[in-house]
C-alpha positions in Angstrom: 122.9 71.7 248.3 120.9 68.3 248.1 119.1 68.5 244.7 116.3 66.4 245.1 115.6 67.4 248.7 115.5 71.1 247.7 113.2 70.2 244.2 110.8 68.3 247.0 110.7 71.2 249.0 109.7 73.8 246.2 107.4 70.7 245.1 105.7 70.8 248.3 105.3 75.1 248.6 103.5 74.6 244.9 101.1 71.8 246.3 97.5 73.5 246.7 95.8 73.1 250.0 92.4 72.0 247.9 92.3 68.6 245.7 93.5 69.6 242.8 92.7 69.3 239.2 95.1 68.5 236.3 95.4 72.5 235.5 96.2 73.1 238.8 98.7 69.7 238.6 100.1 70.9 235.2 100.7 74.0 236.8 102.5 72.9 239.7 104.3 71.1 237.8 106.1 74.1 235.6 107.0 76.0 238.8 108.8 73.0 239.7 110.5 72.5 236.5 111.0 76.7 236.6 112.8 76.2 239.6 115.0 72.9 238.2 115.8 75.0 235.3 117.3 77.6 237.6 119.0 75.5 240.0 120.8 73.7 237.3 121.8 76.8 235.1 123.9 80.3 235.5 123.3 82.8 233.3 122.6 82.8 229.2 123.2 79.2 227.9 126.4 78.8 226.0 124.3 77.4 223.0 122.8 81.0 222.7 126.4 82.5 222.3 125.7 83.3 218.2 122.2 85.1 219.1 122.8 87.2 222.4 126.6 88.3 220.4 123.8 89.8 217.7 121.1 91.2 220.1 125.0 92.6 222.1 126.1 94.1 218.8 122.8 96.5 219.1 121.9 99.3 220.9 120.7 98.1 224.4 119.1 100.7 226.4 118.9 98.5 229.6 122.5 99.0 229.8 123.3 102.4 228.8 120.2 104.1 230.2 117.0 105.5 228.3 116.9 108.8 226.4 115.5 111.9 227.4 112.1 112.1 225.7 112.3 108.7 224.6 109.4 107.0 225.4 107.1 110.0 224.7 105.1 110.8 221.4 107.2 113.5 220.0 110.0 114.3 217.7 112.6 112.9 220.4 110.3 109.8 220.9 111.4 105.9 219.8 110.0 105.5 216.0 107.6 102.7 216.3 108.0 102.5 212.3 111.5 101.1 212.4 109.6 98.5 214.6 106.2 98.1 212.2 108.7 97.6 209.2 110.6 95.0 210.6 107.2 93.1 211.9 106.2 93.8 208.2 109.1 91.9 207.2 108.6 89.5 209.3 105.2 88.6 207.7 103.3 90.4 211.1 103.0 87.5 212.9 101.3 89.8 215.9 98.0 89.3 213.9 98.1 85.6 213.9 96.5 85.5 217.8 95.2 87.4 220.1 96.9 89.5 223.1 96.8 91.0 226.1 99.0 94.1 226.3 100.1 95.6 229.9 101.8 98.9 230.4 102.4 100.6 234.0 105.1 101.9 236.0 105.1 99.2 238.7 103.0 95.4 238.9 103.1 94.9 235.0 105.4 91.7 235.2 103.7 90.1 237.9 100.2 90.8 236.7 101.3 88.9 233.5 102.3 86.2 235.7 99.1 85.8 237.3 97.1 86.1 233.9 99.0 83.4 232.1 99.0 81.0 234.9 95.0 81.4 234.7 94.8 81.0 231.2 97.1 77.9 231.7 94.9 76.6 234.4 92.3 76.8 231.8 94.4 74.6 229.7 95.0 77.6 227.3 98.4 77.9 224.9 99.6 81.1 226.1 103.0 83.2 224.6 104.2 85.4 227.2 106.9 88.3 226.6 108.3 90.2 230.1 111.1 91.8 231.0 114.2 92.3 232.4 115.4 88.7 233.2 117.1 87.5 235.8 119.5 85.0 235.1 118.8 84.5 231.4 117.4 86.0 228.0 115.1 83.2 227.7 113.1 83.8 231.1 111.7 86.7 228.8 109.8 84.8 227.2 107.2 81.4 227.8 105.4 79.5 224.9 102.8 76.9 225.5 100.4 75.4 228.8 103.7 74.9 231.1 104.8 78.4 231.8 108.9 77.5 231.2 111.3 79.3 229.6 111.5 79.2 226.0 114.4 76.4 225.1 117.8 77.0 223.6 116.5 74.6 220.7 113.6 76.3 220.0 114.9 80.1 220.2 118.2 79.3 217.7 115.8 77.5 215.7 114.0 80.1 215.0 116.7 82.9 215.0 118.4 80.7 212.5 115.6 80.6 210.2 115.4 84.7 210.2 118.7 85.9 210.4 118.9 87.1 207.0 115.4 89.3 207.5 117.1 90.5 210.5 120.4 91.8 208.9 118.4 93.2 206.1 116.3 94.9 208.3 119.2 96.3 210.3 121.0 97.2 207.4 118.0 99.1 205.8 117.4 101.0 209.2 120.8 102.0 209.5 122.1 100.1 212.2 119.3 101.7 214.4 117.1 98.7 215.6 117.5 98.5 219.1 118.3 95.1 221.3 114.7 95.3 223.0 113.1 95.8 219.5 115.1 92.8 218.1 114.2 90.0 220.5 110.0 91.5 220.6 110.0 90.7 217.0 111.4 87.2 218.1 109.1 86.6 220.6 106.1 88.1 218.5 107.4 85.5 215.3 107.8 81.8 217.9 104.4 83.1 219.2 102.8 82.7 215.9 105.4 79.7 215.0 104.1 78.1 217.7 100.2 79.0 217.3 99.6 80.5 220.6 95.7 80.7 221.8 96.9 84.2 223.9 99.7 86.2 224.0 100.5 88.4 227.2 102.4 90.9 226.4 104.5 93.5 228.9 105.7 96.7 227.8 109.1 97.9 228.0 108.6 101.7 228.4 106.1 103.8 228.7 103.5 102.5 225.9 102.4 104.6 223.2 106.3 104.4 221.5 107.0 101.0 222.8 108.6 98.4 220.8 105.5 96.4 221.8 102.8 98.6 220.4 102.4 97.0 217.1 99.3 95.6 218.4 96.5 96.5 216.2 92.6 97.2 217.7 91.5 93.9 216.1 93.9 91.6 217.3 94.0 93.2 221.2 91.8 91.6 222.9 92.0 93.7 226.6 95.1 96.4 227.6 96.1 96.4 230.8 97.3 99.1 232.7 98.6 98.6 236.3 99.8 101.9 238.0 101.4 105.4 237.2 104.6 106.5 238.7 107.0 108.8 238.8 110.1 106.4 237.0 111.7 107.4 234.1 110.5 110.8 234.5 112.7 112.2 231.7 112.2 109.5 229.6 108.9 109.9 230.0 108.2 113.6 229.4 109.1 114.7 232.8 105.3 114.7 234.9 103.0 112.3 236.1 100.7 113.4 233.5 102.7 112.8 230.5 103.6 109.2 231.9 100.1 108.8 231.5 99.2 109.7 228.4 102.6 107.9 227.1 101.1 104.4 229.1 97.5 105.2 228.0 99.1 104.6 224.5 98.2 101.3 224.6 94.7 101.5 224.5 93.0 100.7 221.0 89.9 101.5 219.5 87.2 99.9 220.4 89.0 97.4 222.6 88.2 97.0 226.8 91.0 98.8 228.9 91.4 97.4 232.5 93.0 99.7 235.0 94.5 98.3 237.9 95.4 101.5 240.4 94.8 103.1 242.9 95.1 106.1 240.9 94.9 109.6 241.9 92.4 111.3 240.5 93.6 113.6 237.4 95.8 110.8 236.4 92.7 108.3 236.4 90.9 111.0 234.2 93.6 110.9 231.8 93.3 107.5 231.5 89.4 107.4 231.2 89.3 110.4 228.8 91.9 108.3 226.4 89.5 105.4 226.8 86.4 107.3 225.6 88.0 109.1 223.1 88.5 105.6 221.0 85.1 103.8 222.4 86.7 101.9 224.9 84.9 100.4 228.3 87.0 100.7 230.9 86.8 98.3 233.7 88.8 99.5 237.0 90.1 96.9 240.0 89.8 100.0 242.2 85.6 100.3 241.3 83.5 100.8 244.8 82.5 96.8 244.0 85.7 95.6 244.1 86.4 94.2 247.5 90.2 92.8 248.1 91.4 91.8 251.3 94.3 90.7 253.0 93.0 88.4 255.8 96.3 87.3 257.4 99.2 85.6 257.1 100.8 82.3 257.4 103.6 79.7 256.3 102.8 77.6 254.1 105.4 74.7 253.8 107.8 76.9 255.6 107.4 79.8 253.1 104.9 82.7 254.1 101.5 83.3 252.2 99.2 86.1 253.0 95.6 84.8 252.5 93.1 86.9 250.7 89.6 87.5 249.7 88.6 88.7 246.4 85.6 89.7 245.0 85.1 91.3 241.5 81.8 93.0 241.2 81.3 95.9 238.1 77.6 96.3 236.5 78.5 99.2 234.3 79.0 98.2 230.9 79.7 94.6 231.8 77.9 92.0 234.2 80.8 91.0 235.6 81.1 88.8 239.3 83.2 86.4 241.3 84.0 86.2 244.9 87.1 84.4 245.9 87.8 83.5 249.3 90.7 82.4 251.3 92.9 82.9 248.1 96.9 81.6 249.4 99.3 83.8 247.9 102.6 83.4 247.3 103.2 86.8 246.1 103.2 88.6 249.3 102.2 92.3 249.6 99.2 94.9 249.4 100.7 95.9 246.1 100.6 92.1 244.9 97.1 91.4 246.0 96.0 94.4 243.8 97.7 92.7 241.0 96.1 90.0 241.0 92.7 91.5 241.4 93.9 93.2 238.1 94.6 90.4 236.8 91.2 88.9 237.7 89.4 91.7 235.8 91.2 91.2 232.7 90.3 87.6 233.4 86.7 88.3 233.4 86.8 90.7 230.8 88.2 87.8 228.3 85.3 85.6 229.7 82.9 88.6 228.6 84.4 87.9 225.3 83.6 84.3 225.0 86.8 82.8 226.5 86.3 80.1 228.2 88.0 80.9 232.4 86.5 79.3 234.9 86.5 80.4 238.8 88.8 77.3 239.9 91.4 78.0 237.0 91.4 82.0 238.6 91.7 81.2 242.1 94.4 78.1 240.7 96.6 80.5 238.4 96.6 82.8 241.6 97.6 80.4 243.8 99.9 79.1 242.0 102.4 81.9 240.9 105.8 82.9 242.2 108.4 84.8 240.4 112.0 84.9 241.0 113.2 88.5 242.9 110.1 89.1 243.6 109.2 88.7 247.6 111.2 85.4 246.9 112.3 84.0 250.4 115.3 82.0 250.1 115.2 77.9 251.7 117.3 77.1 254.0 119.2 75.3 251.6 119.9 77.8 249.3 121.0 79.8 252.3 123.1 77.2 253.2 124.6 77.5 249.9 125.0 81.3 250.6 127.5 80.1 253.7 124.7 81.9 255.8 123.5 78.9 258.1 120.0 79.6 259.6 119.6 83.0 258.0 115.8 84.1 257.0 116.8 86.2 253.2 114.6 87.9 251.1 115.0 88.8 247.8 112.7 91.7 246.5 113.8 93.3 243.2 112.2 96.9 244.6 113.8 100.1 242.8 111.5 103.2 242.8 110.1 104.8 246.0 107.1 103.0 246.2 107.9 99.6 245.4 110.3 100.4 248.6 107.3 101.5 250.3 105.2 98.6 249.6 108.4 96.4 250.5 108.6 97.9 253.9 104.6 97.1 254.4 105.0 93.8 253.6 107.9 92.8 256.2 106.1 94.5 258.4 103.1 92.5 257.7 104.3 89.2 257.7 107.4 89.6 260.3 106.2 92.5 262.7 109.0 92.2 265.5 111.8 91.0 262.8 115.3 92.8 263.0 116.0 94.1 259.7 119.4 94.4 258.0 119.2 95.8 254.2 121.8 95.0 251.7 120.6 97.5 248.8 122.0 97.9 244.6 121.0 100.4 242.4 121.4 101.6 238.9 122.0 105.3 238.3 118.8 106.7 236.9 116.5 105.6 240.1 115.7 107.8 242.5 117.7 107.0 245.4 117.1 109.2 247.8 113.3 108.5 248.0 113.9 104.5 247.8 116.3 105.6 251.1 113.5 107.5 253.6 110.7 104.7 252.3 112.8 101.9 253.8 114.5 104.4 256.2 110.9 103.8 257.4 110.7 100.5 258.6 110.8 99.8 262.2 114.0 97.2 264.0 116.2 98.2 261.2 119.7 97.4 261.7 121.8 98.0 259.3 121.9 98.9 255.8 124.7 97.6 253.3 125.4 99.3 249.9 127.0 97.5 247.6 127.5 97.5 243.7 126.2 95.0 240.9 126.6 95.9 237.0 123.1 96.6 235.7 122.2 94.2 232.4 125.7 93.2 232.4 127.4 96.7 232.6 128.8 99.1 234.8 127.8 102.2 232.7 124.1 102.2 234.8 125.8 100.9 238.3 125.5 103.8 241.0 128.7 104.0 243.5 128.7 102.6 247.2 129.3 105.8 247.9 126.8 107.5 246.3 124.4 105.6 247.6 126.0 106.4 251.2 125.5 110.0 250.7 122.0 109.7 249.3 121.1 107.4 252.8 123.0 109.7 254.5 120.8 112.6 253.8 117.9 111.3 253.8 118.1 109.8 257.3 118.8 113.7 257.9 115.7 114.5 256.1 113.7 111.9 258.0 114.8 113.2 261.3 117.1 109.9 261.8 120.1 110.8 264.2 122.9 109.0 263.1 126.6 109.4 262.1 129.5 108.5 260.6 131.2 105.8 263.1 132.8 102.6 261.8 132.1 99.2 262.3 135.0 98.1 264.7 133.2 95.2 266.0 133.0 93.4 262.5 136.1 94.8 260.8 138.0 91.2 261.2 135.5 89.6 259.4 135.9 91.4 256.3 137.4 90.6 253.1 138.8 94.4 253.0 139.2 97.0 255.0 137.3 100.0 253.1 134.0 99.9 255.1 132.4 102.8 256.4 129.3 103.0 259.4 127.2 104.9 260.1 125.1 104.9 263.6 122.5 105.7 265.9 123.8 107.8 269.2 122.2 104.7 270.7 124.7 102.1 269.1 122.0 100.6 266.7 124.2 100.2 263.4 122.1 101.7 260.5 124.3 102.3 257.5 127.4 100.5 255.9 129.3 100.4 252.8 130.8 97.3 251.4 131.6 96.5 247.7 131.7 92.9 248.2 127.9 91.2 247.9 128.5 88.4 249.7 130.3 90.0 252.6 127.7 92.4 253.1 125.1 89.2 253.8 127.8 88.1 255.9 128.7 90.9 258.3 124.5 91.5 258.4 124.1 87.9 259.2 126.4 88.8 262.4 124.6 92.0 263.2 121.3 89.8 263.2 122.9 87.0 265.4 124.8 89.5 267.8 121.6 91.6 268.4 118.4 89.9 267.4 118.0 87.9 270.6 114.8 85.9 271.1 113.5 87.9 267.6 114.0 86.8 264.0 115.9 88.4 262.0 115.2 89.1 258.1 118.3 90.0 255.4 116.6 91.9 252.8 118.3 92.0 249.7 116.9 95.1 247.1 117.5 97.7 245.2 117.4 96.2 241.7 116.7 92.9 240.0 120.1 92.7 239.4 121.5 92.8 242.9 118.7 89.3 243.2 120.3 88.2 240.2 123.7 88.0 241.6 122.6 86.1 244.6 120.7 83.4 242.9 124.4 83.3 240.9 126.4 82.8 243.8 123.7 80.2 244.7 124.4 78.1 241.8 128.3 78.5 242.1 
């Protein structure tokens, strides 16, 4: 791949269509350098070997799968003291600024995204902690007006400097601190270190027994709550309600509470009735004066935006107003358009509170943010790099039935007549069956690959190929889809081995297939598409998990 003509490319896709301002520039400028910093790296930086063998040497629930009860506030739940000693050791440094906290089953990541790119417009220091990562620790965590990871220099630094409070800490806890509870202290410690004007905070799990929750009333200055969904049911308390009440956990005396939504009704009552119950306004995206819009959709420097109108209008409890129009997204989707009308309420909440956010810095911080995994269309060139010339790929990071739903919209938004060809990763604990009959869904689908990735680095969360066969396979019965089992003769000589399984329509549409190998997957689909899609495009959709995404973007950088 050409370096600099790929870096002028994603240049050019971060280039507003307005005359822009030196917010806007600065931004622009730190998705570029985001995207240098991941064509040039793979994986955790060798320099950070001494801290992620500590954070390794703890209990990492990412890798061996959350609890039953876990995140719930019970006798089974996480104990947020082990966490409030350790900050206490730490000197609390989350009182030194003020943060924004965000809890929700889906949108919570890239509503933080959106919120610190407007406060960075505004020329704000902002800390912001998120996770999982995708290709390294440090992604998890952004200090400053640029938006980039946080360096290797700055994060051994500052692990150097508390190592010994760390080991006492997990010496005096009995070994029990987790991995996730170790690196929010971190972040919560460089934030302060680094005297942050806003922290955006997402949580891990739930809320109310979050490692994140040490957030007191007086130094929370909005929580956030995007959506309520049926993941991590167990660890969760097993309903929709108790998910709730366990997210709703984040909600402070006193404090404002944005929900994002839609909700359905009893869980929105939940919500609300938490609210009142510690004084808190509640300001929803979903009110009857909130008006979002997807207007269309276009390319935008060969990369498709949807174009939206935005207008914020709530006169209970605050006087609140802005209309946006002709906003250029980058983050494609129904579901992404709501989170950044969430986003805009909490932005117009910290105005309330004497913040300084103007309109342009909104509409710029909109404009300008992309994630990695997350409706990410590849270039060309990183195609190319793929060994899949002239391929359209999209990377969407999708796990729970209706992030597969909202996937499945959005390509059929954007690419209406596109062939479709799935190549789909999951980790054990997700509900695979329902992720199957959303995307099951989608019309001019082709074929669907199932493949295996280790989840945060291990196998002990990776669901079988097979597995996820049998899962597809009965949910196509479920859905009324006739297919069945039938090989894939046509393509067998083009695999690296010979254990693939089909599974097709009476009408000799392939729809299912099992591969181990990533990379042949892509490549076999890439010669469905090109055998089949005639005068239509043709879209590889690569989903499942952020860790499937991760592996691609790896294989990329090989």
């Amino acid at each position: 791949m050409k370096l600099n003509k790929f870096l002028s490319r994603l240049s050019s896709i971060c280039t507003p269509r307005c005359p822009p301002v030196s917010a806007t520039a600065s931004i622009a400028s730190s998705n570029l350098r985001l995207y240098r910093y991941f064509s040039a790296t793979s994986g955790d930086d060798s320099e950070l070997k001494e801290l992620t063998d500590y954070l390794n040497n703890l209990k990492n629930y990412e890798k061996s799968g959350v609890p039953r009860g876990a995140g719930t506030d019970s006798e089974e739940g996480f104990d947020l003291g082990r966490m409030t000693r350790l900050m206490e050791l730490l000197g609390n440094p989350q009182s030194n600024f003020k943060s924004v906290h965000i809890a929700g089953t889906k949108g919570k990541g890239s509503t933080a995204a959106f919120l610190s790119n407007i406060l960075r417009a505004e020329g704000y220091s902002v800390g912001c902690y998120t996770s999982p990562h995708i290709q390294t620790i440090r992604e998890r965590i952004s200090v400053g007006r640029s938006g980039e990871p946080v360096s290797v220099k700055a994060l051994n630094s500052l692990f150097q400097r508390i190592k010994n409070v760390l080991d006492q800490a997990v010496q005096f806890e009995s070994g029990r601190l987790s991995h996730f509870e170790v690196f929010t202290a971190i972040a919560f410690r460089l934030f302060a270190q680094e005297k942050v004007d806003i922290a955006v905070i997402e949580a891990g799990l739930g809320g109310a027994r979050d490692a994140t929750n040490v957030i007191s009333s007086s130094d929370l200055a909005v929580a956030i709550i995007t959506t309520v969904g049926a993941e991590h049911l167990d660890a969760l308390g097993g309903s929709l309600e108790s998910i709730a009440i366990a997210k709703s956990g984040i909600i402070k005396h006193g404090r404002p509470v944005v929900l994002g939504g839609p909700f359905l009704p009893h869980i929105e009552h939940i919500l609300r009735d938490q609210a009142s119950s510690l004084s808190s306004t509640v300001l929803s995206a979903c009110d009857p004066g909130n008006k979002s819009a997807i207007r269309g959709f276009s390319k935008l420097y060969g990369k498709p935006c949807q174009s939206c109108d935005i207008v914020i209008q709530i006169e209970k409890d605050f006087q609140l107003f802005i209309e946006l129009f002709d906003v250029r997204l980058s983050m494609l989707g129904s579901h992404q358009l709501q989170n950044a009308a969430t986003a805009t309420c909490a932005s117009l909440c910290l105005r309330d509170q004497g913040l300084k956010v103007s309109d342009g810095s909104i509409r710029s911080g909109l404009e300008h943010t992309c994630l990695l995994g997350r409706s990410q269309f590849l270039t060309s060139e990183e195609a190319e790099a793929l060994g899949l010339h002239g391929a359209t790929i999209l990377l969407d990071g999708a796990h729970t039935k209706e992030s597969a739903r909202a996937l499945a919209d959005t390509i059929e938004m954007t690419f209406p007549k596109a062939k479709l060809v799935l190549v789909v990763a999951m980790a054990s604990d997700k509900d695979h069956s329902g992720f199957a009959r959303e995307l099951l869904s989608a019309r001019k689908l082709e074929a669907v690959f199932l493949t295996e990735v280790d989840i945060a680095g291990d196998k002990s969360r990776m669901t079988s190929a097979s597995v996820l066969k049998d899962c597809w396979i009965q949910a196509s019965k479920e859905g009324g889809v006739d297919i069945v089992d039938n090989g894939v003769e046509d393509f067998r000589s083009s695999l690296d081995d010979q254990s693939v399984h089909s599974v097709v329509k009476p009408e000799c549409k392939t729809i299912l297939a099992t591969e181990r190998s990533l990379m042949t997957s892509m490549r076999v689909g890439n010669q469905i598409l090109q055998a089949r899609m005639g005068d239509q495009p043709g879209i590889i959709v690569v989903t499942g998990s952020l860790h499937i995404v991760s592996s691609v973007l790896r294989f990329i950088q090989q």
